[in-house]
Structure formats: structure tokens, C-alpha cells
C-alpha positions in Angstrom: 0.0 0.0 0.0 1.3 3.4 -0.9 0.6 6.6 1.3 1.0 10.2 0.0 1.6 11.8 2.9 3.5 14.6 4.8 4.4 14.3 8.4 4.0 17.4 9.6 0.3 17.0 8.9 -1.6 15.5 11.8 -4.2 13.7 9.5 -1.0 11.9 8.0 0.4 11.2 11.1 -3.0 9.9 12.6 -3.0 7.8 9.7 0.9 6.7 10.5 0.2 5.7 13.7 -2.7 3.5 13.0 -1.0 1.3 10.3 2.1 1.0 13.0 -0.7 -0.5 15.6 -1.8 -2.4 13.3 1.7 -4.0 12.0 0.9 -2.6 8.5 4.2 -1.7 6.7 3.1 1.3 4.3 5.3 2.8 0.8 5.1 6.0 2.3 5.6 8.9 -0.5 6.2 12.3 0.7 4.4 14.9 -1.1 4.9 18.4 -0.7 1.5 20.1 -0.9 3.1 23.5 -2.3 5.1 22.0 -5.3 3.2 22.0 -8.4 4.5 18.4 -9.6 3.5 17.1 -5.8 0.4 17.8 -6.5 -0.1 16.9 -10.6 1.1 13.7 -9.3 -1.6 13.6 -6.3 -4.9 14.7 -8.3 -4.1 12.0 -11.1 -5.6 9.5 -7.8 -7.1 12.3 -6.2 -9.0 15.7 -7.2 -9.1 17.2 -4.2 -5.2 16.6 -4.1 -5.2 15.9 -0.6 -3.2 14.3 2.0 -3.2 11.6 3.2 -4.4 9.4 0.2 -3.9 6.0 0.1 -3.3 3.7 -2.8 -4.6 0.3 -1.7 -3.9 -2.5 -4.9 -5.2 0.9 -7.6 -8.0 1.7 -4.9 -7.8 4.7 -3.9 -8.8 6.6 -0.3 -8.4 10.0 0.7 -9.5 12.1 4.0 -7.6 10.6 6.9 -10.9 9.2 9.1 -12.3 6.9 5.8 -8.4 5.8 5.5 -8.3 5.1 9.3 -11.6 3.2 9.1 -10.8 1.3 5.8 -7.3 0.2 7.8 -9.5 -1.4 10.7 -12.2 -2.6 8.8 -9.4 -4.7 6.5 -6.7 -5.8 9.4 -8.4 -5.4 12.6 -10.2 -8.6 12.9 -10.3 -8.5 16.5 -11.9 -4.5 16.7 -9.2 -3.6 19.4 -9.0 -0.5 17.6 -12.5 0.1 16.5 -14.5 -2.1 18.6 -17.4 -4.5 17.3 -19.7 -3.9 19.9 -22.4 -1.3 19.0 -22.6 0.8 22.4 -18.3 1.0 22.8 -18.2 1.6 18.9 -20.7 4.4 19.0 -18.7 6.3 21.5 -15.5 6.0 19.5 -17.2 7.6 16.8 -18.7 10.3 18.8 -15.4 10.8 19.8 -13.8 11.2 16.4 -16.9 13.3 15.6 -16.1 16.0 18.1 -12.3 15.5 16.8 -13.4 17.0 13.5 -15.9 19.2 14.2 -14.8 20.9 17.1 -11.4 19.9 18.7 -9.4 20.0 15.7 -11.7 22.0 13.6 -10.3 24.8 16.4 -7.2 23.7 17.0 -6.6 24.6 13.3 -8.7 28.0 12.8 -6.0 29.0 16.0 -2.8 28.2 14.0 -4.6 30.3 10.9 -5.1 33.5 13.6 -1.7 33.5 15.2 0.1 32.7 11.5 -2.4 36.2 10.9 -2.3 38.2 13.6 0.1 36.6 15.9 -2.4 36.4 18.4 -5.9 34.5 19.4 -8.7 36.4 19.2 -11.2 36.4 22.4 -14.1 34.4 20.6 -11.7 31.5 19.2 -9.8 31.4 23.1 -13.4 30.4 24.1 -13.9 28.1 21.5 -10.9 26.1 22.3 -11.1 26.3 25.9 -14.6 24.9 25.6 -13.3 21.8 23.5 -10.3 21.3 25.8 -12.4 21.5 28.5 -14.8 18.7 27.0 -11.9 16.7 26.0 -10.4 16.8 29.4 -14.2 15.3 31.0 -13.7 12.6 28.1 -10.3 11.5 29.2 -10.6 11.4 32.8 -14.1 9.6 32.7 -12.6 6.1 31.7 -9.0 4.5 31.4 -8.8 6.1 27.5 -10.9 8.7 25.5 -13.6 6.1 24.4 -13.4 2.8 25.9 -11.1 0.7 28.8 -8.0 0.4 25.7 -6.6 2.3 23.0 -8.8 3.3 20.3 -9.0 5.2 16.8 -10.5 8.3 19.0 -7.4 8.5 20.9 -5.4 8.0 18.3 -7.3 11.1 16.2 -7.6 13.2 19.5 -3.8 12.4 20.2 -3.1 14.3 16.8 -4.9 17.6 17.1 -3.6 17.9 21.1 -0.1 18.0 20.0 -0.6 20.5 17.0 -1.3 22.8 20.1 2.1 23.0 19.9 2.2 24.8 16.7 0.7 28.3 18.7 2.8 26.9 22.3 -0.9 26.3 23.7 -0.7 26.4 27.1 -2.0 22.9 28.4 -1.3 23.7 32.7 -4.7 23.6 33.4 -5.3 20.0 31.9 -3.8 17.8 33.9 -6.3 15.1 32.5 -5.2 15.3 29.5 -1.5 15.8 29.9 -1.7 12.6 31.6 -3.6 10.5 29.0 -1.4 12.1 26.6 1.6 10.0 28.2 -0.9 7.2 28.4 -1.3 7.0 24.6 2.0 8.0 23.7 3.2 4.5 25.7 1.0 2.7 23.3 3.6 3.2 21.1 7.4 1.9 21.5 8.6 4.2 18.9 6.9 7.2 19.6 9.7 9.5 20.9 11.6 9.1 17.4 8.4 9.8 15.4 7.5 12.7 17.8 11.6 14.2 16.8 10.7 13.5 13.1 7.4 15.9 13.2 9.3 18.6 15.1 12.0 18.4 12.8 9.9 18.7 9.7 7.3 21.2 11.2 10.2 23.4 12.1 11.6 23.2 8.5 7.9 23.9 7.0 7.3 26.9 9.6 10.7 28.1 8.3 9.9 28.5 4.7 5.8 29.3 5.0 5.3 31.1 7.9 8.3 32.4 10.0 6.3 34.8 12.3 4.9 32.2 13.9 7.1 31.1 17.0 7.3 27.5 17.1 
């Protein structure tokens, strides 16, 4: 399976992280979403020219949720990461639910006002404190964000948390979540090195597209 993908992205690297749970050894290909051939190359398979999009055997997937659940629904016999059972499964997609409509939806429209203005407005610091705040109940209210074990909804949530780091969000008052944060991390042997490799690369991308923003 071939992935066009970019690291610094956090749907990529939700997508990363799922195929390494999963033991699925992906032909990642880096594409570079501001170089014209990148992206020729990308909406030949896809015309939004997207990333992630996967190329599974010529079929093709893009938006990193449909990848996620395609990866489950094809390897995950078991439903460890996106369990079977219709109470526990409905949760997990509540979960990723609020992921993209609210959490990360926010998460991104900050990085957009402080690459602006260098600065959060009043009416998006709400917003986000209100979907931190939420996530925070979520986390703390069983062992991980949807069920007793690891599941695509952390996995999803894990992603938009650290982009916080992107506009050096202050996360003090979330103890909750700083500690399930550690608790998903774990899941993950390797995580460390892959945590150095998006820093690296966001650093690098920051650099060249947007260097008023302090990262």
C-alpha cells in the first residue's frame, strides 16, 4: 500500500500511527503540498489533491478518518481498535466526531489567527477552551478517551492535542489530559523518534511558509 503523505500533517500522522498498531508496513511517499509536480502527481488519484491518500492494490482513499476506518475494517479482525460492539463503537465515533468538528476543527482556525495576527482572538480562546475543556471530561471519565483500551479516537484526539504546539498552547490547566497524553504515547514503542521527526519537519515547514509564527 502506498501513502502520499506529509508528516507534519496531523491527519498523515494519525494515519501513520494507525497502520504501525496495526503491524501494516506502508510505501510512504512524501508529497509536498506547495510544489506543483506534488500535486499533478496527487490529483491524477485524487482531485481534491489531498493528503493523506492512500493507494490500496489501484483503490484509492483519501481524508484521513475513511483511511483510518478502511485500515480497521481490512486488518483489525479483532476490533481492538475500533471495537465491534455497538454501544463502545458508537462512543469512538462520537469521539472522532467532536475530533473534527470541534477539537481540531479549532485547533486549526488558532494556527490560521496567530500565522495572521500573531495572536488568538477572544471568541476562538473560548472556542478552544470549551473543546479542551470537553476533551479533558472525556479523558478522565474512563481509562482512554472512548473505551477501557486504546482506540481510533485516541489516536485522532492524540493528533490535534499536540498540533497545540504549533501556537505553544498552554496545556497547565489540563492535567487530564497531559496525563492520558503520556498514556497513549506509551502505546507506542517508537513514539519519541516519530514525535523528533514531526518537530524536525514542522520546524523546517514553519521556516519556509510562515516564519512569524514562533514555534
Amino acid at each position: 500500500m502506498e501513502l502520499y503523505s506529509d508528516v507534519i500533517s496531523p491527519p498523515c500522522q494519525n494515519v501513520l500511527l494507525v497502520a504501525k498498531k496495526l503491524g501494516i508496513t506502508l510505501n510512504v511517499k512524501k508529497s509536498d503540498i506547495h510544489d506543483p509536480a506534488d500535486i499533478a502527481a496527487l490529483t491524477k488519484l485524487n482531485p481534491q489533491h489531498t493528503i493523506p491518500t492512500l493507494v490500496d492494490d489501484g483503490h484509492v482513499i483519501w481524508e484521513s478518518y475513511a483511511i483510518a476506518l478502511y485500515l480497521v475494517e481490512k486488518y483489525d479482525q479483532d476490533g481492538v481498535l475500533y471495537p465491534k460492539d455497538p454501544k463502545v463503537r458508537s462512543v469512538v465515533n462520537q469521539r472522532l466526531f467532536f475530533d473534527i468538528g470541534t477539537l481540531y476543527k479549532n485547533v486549526l482556525a488558532g494556527i490560521d489567527e496567530m500565522i495572521a495576527d500573531k495572536r488568538l482572538s477572544e471568541e476562538l480562546e473560548r472556542k478552544l477552551q470549551q473543546a479542551l475543556d470537553l476533551t479533558e471530561k472525556f479523558v478522565t471519565e474512563r481509562p482512554f478517551i472512548a473505551a477501557d483500551h486504546l482506540t481510533l479516537a485516541d489516536i485522532f484526539v492524540l493528533g490535534s492535542i499536540t498540533t497545540l504546539e504549533w501556537i505553544r498552547y498552554d496545556l497547565e490547566r489540563y492535567p487530564g489530559i497531559r496525563s492520558w497524553v503520556k498514556k497513549v504515547t506509551a502505546e507506542f514503542p517508537d513514539y519519541d523518534e516519530f514525535h523528533k521527526e514531526i518537530r524536525k519537519e514542522s520546524k523546517k515547514y514553519i521556516a519556509t511558509h510562515c516564519p512569524d509564527l514562533e514555534y
